[in-house]
C-alpha positions as CSV (number, residue, x, y, z in Angstrom):
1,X,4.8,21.7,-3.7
2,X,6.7,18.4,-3.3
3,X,7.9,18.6,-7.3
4,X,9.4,22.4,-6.4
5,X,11.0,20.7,-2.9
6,X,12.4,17.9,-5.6
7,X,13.7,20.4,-7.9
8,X,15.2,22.5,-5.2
9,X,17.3,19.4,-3.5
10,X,18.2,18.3,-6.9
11,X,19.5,21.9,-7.8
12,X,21.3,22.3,-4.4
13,X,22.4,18.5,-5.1
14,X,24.3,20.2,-8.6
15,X,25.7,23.1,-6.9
16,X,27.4,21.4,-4.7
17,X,28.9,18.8,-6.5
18,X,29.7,21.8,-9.7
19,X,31.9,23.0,-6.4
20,X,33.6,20.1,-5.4
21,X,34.3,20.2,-9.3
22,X,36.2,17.8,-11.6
23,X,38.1,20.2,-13.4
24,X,36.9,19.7,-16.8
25,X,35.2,21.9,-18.5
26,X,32.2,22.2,-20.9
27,X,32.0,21.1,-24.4
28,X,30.4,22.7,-27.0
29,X,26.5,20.9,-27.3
30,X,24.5,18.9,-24.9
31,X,26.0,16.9,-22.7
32,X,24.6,14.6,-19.5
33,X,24.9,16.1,-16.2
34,X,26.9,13.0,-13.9
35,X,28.6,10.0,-14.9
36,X,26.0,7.7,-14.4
37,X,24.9,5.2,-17.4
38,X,21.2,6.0,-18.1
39,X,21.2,1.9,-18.1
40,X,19.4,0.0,-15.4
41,X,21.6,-1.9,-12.9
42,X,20.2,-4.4,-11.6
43,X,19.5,-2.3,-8.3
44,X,17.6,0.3,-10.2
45,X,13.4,0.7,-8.9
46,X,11.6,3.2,-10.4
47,X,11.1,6.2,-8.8
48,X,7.6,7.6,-7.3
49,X,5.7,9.1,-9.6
50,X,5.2,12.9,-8.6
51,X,1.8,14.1,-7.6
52,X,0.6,14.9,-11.7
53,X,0.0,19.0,-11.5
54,X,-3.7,20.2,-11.2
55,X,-5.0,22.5,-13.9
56,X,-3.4,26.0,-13.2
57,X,-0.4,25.1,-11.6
58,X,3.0,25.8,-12.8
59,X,4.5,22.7,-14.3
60,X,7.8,23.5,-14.9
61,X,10.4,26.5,-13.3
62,X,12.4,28.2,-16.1
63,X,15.1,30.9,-14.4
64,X,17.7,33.4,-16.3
65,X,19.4,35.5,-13.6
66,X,16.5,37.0,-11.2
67,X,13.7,36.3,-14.3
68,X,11.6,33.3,-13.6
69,X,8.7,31.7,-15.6
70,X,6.6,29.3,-13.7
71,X,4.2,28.2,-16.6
72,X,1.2,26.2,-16.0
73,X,0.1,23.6,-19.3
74,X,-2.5,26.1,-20.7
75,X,0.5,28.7,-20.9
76,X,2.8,26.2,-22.4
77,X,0.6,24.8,-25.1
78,X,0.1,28.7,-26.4
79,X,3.4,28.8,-26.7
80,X,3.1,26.9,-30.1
81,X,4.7,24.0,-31.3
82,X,8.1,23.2,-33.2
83,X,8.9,19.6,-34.7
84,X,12.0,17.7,-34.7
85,X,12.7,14.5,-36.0
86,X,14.8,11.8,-34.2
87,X,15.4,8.1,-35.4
88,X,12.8,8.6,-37.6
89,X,10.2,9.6,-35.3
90,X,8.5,13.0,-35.2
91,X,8.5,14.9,-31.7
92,X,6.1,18.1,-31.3
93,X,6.5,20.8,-28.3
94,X,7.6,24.2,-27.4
95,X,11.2,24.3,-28.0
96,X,14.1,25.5,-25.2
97,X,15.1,28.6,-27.4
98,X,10.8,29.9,-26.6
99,X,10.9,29.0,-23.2
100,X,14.4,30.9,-22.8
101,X,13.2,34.2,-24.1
102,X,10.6,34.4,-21.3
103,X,13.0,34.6,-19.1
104,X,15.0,36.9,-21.1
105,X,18.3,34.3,-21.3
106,X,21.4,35.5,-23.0
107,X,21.9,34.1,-26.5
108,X,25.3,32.0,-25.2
109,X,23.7,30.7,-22.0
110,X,23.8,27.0,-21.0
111,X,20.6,25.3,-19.8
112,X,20.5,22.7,-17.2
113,X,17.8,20.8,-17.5
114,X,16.5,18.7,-14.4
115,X,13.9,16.3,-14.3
116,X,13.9,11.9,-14.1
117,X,16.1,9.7,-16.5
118,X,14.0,7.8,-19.3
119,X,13.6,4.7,-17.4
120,X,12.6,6.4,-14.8
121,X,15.0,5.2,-12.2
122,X,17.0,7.8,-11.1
123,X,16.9,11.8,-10.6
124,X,19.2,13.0,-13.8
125,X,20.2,16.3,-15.8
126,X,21.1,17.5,-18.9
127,X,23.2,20.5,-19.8
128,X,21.9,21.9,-23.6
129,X,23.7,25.2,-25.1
130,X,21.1,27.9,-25.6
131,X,22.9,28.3,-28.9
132,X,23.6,25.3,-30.6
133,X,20.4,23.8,-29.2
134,X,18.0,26.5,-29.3
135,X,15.7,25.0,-31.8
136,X,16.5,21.2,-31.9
137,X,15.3,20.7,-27.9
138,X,11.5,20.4,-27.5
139,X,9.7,19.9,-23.9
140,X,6.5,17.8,-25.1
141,X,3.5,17.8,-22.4
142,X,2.4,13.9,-21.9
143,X,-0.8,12.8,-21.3
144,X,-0.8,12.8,-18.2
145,X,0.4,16.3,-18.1
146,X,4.4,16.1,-17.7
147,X,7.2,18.3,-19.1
148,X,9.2,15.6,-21.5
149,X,12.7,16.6,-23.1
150,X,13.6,15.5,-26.3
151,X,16.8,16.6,-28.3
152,X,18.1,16.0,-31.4
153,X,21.6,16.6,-29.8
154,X,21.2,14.2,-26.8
155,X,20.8,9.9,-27.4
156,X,17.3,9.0,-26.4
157,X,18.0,7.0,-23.5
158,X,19.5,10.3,-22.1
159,X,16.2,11.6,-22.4
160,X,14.2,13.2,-19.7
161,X,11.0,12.7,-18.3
162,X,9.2,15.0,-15.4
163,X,11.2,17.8,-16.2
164,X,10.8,20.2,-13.1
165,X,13.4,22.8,-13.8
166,X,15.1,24.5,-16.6
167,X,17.9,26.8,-15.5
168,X,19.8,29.3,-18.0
169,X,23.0,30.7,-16.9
């Protein structure tokens, strides 16, 4: 309950700030969500870990419109798995485009992806295009059952970890 109370202050968090707006808009690709380096300052404590979801509860929110997908691990992992390659290194999971067709997500929709920066220090985002990043974003389940981004479009340190939403708009 606490991770869907975390997602829904972090979402509310985006809104707002999307309102107060900047003016600029968005490129084509992924790009971060904030200005913030992913770089620890010298301030930086790692966040709480969240309470690690119990078998057959949703671990991750995916919403298009009024469609929403609330899939637990077992639903995930029969999903199937894609590959990509970064730096060299192999990463295996469901990929954004599969989780965006359960929630029946426009071809040109951006996904803002919400979840914990890779050093785990601070709550961050990441905004992918359904489009161009479809096939080259996975969400890996950890060990110890997390939702993990990885994108071949995105540097690694901007990364995320605990991934709690996915929203397609």
């Amino acid at each position: 309950m606490r991770r869907y109370l975390l997602a829904a202050l972090v979402v509310a968090a985006l809104v707002l700030a999307a309102a107060c707006g900047g003016g600029s808009s968005p490129q084509a690709g992924a790009t971060s969500v904030g200005t913030q380096s992913p770089l620890a300052t010298p301030t930086d404590k790692p966040l709480a870990q969240p309470t690690p979801p119990q078998p057959g509860e949703p671990i991750v929110q995916v919403k298009s419109g009024k469609n929403l997908y609330s899939p637990t691990r077992d639903d995930i992992e029969k999903l199937g798995e894609a590959t990509i390659t970064v730096g060299g290194k192999q990463y295996k999971g469901v990929t954004l485009a599969t989780l965006a067709a359960k929630v029946s997500a426009p071809a040109a929709a951006q996904a803002t992806v919400l979840g914990t920066n890779a050093l785990g220090t601070r709550i961050a985002g990441a905004v992918l295009s359904l489009k161009d990043d479809g096939s080259s974003a996975v969400f890996v389940i950890s060990a110890d059952g997390y939702l993990r981004l990885a994108a071949s479009s995105l540097d690694p340190s901007r990364w995320l970890v605990d991934v709690t939403s996915i929203v397609l708009s």
